[in-house]
DSSP file (Angstrom, degrees, kcal/mol; ACC not computed):
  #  RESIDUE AA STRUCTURE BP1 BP2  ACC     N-H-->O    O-->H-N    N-H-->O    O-->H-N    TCO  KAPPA ALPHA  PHI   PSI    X-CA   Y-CA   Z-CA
    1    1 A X              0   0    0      0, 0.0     2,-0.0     0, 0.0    20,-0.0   0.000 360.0 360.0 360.0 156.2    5.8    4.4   15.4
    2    2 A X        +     0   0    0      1,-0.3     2,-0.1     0, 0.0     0, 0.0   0.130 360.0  62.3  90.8 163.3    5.5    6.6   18.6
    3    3 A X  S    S-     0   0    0      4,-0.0    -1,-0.3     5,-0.0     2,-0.3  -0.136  86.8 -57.4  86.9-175.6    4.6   10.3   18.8
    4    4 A X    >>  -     0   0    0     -2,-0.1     4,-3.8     1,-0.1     3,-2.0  -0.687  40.3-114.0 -98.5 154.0    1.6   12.1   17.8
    5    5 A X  H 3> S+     0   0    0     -2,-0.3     4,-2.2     1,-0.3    -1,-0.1   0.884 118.4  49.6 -53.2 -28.2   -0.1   12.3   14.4
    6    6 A X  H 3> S+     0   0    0      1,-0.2     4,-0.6     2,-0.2    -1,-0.3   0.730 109.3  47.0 -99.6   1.1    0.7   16.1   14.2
    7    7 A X  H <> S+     0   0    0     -3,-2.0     4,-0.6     2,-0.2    -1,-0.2   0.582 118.0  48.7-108.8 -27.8    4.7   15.7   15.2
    8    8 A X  H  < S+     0   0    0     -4,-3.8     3,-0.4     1,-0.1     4,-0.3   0.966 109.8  53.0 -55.7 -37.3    4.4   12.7   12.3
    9    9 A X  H >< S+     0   0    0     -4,-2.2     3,-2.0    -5,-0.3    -2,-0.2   0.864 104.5  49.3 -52.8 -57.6    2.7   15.3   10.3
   10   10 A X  H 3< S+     0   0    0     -4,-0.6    -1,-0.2     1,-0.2    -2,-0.1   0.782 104.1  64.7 -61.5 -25.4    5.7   18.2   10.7
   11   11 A X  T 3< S+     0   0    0     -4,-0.6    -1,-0.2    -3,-0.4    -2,-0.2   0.737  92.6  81.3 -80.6 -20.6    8.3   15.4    9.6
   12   12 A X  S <  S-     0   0    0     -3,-2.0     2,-0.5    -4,-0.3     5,-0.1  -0.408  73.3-133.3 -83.9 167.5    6.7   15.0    5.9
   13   13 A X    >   -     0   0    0      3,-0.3     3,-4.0    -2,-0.2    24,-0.2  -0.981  15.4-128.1-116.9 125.2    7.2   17.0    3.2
   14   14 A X  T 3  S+     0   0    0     -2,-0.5    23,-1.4     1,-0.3    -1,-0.1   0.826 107.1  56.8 -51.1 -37.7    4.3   18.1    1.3
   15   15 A X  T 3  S-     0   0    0      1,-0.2    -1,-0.3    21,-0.1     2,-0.3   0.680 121.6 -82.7 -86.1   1.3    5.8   16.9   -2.0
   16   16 A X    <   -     0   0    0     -3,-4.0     2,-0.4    19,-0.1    -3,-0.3  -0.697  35.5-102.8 134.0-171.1    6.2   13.2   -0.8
   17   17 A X        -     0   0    0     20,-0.4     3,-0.1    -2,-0.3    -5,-0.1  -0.985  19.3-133.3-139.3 135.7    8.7   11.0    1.3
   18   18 A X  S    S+     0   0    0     -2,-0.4     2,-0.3     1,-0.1    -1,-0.1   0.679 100.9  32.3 -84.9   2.5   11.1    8.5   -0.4
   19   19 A X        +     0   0    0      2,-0.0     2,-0.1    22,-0.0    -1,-0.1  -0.983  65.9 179.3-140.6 158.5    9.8    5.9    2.6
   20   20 A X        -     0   0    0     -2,-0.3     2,-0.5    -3,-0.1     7,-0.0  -0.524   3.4-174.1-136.1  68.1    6.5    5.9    4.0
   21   21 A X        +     0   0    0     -2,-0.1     2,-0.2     6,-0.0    -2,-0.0  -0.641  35.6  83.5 -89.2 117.7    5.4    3.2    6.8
   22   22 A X  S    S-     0   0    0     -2,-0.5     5,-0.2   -21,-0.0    -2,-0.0  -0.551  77.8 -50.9 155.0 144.8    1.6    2.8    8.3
   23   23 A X     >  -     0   0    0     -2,-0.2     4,-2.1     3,-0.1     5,-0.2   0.415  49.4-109.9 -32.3 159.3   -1.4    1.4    7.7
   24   24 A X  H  > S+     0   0    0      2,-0.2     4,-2.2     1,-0.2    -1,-0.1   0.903 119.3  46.8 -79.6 -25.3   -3.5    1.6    4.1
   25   25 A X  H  > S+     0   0    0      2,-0.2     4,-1.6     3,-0.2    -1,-0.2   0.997 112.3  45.0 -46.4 -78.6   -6.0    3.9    6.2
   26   26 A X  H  > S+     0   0    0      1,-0.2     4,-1.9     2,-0.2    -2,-0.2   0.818 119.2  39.6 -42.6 -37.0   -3.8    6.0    7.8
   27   27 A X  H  X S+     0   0    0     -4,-2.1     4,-1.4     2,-0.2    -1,-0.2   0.944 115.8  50.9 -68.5 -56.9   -1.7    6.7    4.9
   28   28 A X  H  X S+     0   0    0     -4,-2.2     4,-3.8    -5,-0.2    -1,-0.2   0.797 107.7  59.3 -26.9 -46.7   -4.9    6.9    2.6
   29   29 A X  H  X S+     0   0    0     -4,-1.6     4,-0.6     1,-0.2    -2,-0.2   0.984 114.5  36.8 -76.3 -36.9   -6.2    9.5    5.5
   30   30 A X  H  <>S+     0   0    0     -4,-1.9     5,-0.8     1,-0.2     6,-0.7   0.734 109.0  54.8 -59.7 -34.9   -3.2   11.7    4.8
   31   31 A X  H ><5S+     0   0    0     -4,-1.4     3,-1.0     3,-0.2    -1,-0.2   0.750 113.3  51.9 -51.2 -51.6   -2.7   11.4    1.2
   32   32 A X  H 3<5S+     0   0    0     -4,-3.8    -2,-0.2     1,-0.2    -1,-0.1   0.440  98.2  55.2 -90.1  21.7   -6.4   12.6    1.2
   33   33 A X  T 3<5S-     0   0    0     -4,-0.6    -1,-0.2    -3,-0.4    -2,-0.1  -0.051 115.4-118.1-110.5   7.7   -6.3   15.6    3.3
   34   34 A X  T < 5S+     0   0    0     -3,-1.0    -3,-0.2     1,-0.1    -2,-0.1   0.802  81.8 124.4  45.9  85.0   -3.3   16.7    0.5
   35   35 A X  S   <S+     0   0    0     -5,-0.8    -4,-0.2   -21,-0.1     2,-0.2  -0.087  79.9  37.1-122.1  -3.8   -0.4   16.7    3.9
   36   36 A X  S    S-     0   0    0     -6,-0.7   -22,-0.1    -5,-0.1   -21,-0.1  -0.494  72.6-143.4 169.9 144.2    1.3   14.3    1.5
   37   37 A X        +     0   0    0    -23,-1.4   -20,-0.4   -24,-0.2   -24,-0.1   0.018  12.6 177.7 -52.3 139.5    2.2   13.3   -2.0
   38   38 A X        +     0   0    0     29,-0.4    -1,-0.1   -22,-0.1   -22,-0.1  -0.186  57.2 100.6-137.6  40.8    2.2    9.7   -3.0
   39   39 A X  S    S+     0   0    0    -24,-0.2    30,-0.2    29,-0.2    -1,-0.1   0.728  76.1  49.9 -98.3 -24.8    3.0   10.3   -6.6
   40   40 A X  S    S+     0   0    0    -25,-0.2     2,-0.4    28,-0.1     3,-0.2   0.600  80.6 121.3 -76.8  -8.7    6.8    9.6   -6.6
   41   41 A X        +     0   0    0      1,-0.2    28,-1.2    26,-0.1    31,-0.3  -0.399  31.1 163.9 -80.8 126.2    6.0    6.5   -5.0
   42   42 A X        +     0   0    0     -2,-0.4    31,-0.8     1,-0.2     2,-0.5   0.633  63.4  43.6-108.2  -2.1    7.4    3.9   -7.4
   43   43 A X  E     -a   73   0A   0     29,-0.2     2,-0.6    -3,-0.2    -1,-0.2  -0.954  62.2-176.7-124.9 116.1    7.4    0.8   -5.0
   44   44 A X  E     -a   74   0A   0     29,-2.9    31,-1.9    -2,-0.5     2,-0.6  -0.941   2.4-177.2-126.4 138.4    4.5   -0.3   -2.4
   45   45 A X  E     -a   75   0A   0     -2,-0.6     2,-0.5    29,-0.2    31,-0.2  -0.788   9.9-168.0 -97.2 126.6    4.8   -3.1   -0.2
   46   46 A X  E     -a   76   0A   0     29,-0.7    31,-2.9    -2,-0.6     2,-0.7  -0.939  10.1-160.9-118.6 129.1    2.1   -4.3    2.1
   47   47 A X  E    S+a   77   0A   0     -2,-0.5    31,-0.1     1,-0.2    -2,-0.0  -0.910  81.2  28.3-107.4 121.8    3.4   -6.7    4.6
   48   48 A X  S >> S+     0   0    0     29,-5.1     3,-2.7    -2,-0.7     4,-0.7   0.301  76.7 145.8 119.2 -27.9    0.5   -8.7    6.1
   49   49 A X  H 3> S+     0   0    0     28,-0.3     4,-2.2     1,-0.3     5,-0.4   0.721  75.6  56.0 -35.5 -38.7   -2.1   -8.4    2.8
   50   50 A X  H 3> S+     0   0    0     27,-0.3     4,-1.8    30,-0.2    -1,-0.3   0.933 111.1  39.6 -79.6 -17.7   -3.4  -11.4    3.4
   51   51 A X  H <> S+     0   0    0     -3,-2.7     4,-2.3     2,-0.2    -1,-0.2   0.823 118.9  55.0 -54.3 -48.0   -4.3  -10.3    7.1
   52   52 A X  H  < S+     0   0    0     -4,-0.7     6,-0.2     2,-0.2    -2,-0.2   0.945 102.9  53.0 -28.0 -75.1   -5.3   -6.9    5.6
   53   53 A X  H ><>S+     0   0    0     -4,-2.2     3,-4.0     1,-0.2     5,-0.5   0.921 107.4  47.3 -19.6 -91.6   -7.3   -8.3    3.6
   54   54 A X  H 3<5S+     0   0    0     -4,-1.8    -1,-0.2    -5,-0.4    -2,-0.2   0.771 101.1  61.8 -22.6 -49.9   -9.3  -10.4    6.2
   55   55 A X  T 3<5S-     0   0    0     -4,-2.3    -1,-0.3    -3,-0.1    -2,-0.2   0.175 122.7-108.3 -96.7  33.4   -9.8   -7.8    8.4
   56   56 A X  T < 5S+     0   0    0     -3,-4.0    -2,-0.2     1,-0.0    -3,-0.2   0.905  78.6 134.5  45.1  68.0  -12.0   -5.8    5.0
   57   57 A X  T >>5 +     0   0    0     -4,-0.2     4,-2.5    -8,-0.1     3,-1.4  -0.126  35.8 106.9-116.1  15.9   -9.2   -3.4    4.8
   58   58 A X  T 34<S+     0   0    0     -5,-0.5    -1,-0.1     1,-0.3    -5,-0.1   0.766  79.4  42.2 -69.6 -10.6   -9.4   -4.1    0.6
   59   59 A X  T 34 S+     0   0    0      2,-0.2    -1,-0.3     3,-0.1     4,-0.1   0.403 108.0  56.5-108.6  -0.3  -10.7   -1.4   -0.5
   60   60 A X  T <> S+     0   0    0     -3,-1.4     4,-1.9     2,-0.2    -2,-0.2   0.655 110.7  51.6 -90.2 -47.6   -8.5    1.0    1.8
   61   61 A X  T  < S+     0   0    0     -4,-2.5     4,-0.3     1,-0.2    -2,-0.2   0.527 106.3  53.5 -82.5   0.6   -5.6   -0.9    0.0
   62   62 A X  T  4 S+     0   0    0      2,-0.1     4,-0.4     3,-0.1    -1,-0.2   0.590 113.1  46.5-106.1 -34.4   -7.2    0.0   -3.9
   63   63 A X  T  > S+     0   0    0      2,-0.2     4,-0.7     1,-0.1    -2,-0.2   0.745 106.9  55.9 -92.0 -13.5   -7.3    3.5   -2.8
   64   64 A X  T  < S+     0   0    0     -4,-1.9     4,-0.4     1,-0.2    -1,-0.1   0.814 110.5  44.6 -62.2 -30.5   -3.7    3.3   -1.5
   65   65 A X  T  4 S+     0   0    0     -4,-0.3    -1,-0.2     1,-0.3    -2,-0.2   0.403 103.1  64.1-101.5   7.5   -2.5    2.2   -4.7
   66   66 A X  T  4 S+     0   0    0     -4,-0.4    -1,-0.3     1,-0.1    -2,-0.2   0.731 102.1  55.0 -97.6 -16.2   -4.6    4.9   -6.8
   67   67 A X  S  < S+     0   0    0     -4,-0.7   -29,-0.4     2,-0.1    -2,-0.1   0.727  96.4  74.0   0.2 -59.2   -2.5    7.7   -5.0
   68   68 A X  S    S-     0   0    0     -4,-0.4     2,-0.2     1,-0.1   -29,-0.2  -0.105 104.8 -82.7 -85.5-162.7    0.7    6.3   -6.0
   69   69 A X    >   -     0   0    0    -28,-1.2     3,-1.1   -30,-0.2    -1,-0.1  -0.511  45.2-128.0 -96.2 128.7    2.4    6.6  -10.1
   70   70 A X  T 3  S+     0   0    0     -2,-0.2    -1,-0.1     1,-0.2    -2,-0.1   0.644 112.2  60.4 -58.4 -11.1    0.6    3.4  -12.3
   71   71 A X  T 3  S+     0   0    0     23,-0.1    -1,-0.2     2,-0.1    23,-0.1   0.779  81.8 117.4 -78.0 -17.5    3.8    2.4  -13.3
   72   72 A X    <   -     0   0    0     -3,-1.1     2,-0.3   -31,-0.3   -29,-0.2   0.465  65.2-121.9 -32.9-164.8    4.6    1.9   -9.6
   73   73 A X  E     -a   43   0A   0    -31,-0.8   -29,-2.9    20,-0.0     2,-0.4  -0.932  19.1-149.8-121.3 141.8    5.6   -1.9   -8.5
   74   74 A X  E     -a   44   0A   0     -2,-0.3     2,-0.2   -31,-0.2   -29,-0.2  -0.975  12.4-170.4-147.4 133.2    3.7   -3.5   -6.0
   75   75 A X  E     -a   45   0A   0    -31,-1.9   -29,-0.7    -2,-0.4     2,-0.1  -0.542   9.3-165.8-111.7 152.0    5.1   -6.2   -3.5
   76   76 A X  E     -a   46   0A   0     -2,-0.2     2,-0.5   -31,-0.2   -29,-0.2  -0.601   5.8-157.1-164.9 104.3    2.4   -7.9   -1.5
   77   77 A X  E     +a   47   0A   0    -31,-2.9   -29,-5.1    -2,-0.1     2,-0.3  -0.679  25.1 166.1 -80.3 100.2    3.8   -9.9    1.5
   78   78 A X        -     0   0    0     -2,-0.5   -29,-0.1   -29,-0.2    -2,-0.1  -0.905  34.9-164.7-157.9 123.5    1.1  -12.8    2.5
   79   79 A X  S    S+     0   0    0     -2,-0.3    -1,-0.1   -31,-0.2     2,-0.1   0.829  95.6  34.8 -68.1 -42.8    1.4  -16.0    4.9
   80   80 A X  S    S-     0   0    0      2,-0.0   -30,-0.2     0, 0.0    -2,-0.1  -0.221  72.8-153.9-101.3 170.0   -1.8  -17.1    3.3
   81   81 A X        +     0   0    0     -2,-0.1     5,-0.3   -31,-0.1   -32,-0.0  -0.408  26.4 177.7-142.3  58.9   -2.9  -16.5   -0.5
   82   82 A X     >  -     0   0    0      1,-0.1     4,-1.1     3,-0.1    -2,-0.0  -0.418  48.3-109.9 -69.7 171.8   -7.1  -16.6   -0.5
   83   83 A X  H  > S+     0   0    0      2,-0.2     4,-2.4     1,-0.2    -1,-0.1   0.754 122.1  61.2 -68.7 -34.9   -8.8  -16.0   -3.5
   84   84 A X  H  > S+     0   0    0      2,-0.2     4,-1.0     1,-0.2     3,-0.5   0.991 111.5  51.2 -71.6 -68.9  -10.1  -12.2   -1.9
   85   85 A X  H  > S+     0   0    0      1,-0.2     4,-0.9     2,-0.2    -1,-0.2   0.772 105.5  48.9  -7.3 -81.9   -6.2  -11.8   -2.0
   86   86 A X  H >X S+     0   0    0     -4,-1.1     4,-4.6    -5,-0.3     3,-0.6   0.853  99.8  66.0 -25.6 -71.0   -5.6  -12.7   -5.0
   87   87 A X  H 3< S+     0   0    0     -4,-2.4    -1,-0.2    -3,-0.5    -2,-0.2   0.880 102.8  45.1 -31.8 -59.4   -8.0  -10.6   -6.5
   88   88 A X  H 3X S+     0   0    0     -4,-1.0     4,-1.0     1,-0.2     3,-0.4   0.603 101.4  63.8-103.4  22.6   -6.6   -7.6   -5.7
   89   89 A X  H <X S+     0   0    0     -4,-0.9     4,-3.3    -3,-0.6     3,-0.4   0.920 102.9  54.0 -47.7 -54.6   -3.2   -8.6   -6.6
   90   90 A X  H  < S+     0   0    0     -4,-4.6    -1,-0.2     1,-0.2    -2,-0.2   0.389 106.5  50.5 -70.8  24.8   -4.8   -8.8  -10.0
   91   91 A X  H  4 S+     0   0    0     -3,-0.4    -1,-0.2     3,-0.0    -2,-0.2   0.586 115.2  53.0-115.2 -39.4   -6.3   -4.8   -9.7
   92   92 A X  H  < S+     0   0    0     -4,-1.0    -2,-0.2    -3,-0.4    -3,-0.1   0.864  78.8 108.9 -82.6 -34.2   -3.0   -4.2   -8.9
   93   93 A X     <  -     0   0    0     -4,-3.3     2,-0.2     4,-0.1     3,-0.1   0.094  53.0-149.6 -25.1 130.4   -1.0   -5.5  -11.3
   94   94 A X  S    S+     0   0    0      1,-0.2    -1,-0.1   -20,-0.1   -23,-0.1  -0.636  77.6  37.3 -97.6 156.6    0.8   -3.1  -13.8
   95   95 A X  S    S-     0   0    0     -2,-0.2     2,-3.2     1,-0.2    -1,-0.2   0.986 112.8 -88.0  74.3  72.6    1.6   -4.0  -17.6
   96   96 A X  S    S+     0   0    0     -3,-0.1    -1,-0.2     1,-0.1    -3,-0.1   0.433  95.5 132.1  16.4 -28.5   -2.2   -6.3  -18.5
   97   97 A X  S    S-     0   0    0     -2,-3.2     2,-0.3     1,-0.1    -1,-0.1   0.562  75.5-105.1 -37.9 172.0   -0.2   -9.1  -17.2
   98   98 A X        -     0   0    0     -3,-0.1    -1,-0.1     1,-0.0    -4,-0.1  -0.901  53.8 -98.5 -92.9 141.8   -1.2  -11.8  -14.6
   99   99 A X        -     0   0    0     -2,-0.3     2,-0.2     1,-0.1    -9,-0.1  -0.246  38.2-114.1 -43.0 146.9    0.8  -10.8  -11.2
  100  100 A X        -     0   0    0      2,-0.0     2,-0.5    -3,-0.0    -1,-0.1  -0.589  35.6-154.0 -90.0 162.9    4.3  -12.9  -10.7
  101  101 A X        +     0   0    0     -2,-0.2     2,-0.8     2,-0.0     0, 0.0  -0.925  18.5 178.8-112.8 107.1    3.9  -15.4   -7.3
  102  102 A X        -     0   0    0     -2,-0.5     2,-0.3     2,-0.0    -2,-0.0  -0.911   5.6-175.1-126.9 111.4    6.7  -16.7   -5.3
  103  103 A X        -     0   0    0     -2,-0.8     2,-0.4     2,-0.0    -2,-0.0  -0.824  11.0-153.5-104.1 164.9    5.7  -18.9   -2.3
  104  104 A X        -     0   0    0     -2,-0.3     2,-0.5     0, 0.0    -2,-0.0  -0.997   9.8-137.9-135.0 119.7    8.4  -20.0    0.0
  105  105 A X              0   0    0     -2,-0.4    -2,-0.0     1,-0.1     0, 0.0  -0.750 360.0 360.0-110.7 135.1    8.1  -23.0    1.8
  106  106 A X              0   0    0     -2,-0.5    -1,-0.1     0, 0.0     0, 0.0   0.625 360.0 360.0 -31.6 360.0    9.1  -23.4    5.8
């Protein structure tokens, strides 16, 4: 957080970042301007999806994960679980499988 987009900008390295933090737009707008690589990325998390989600950021978050490597793993961090959710757990999902679930209860 803080600073300007073009002093975040100086801090990447065109061939990729071993952590990455910011929204699936922003990240998406950089990744498609080629200022950085999201192919090494073997893990993405979204903390919030189901909020994401909500506010009809899904298709921001389908182009996030076509960036990164298909083998990648993909965490998706959710108070809620709606079916719109859901769904694109199951787009994301690697290996034909069904996504695994783990709720946690208060």
């Amino acid at each position: 957080g803080g600073g300007t987009r073009s002093e975040k900008l100086k801090e990447l390295s065109p061939q990729g970042a071993h952590i990455v933090v910011g929204t699936p737009k922003r990240v998406n707008d950089i990744a498609s301007k080629e200022q950085m690589s999201l192919l090494r990325v073997t893990l993405l998390i979204l903390e919030g999806a189901d909020r994401i989600i909500d506010l009809g950021f899904a298709e921001d978050v389908r182009r996030l994960a076509a960036w990164t490597r298909p083998e990648r793993q993909t965490l998706l961090f959710a108070n809620t679980w709606p079916r719109a959710l859901a769904d694109v757990a199951d787009e994301l999902a690697v290996g034909g499988g069904p996504p695994g679930h783990f709720s946690a209860a208060a």
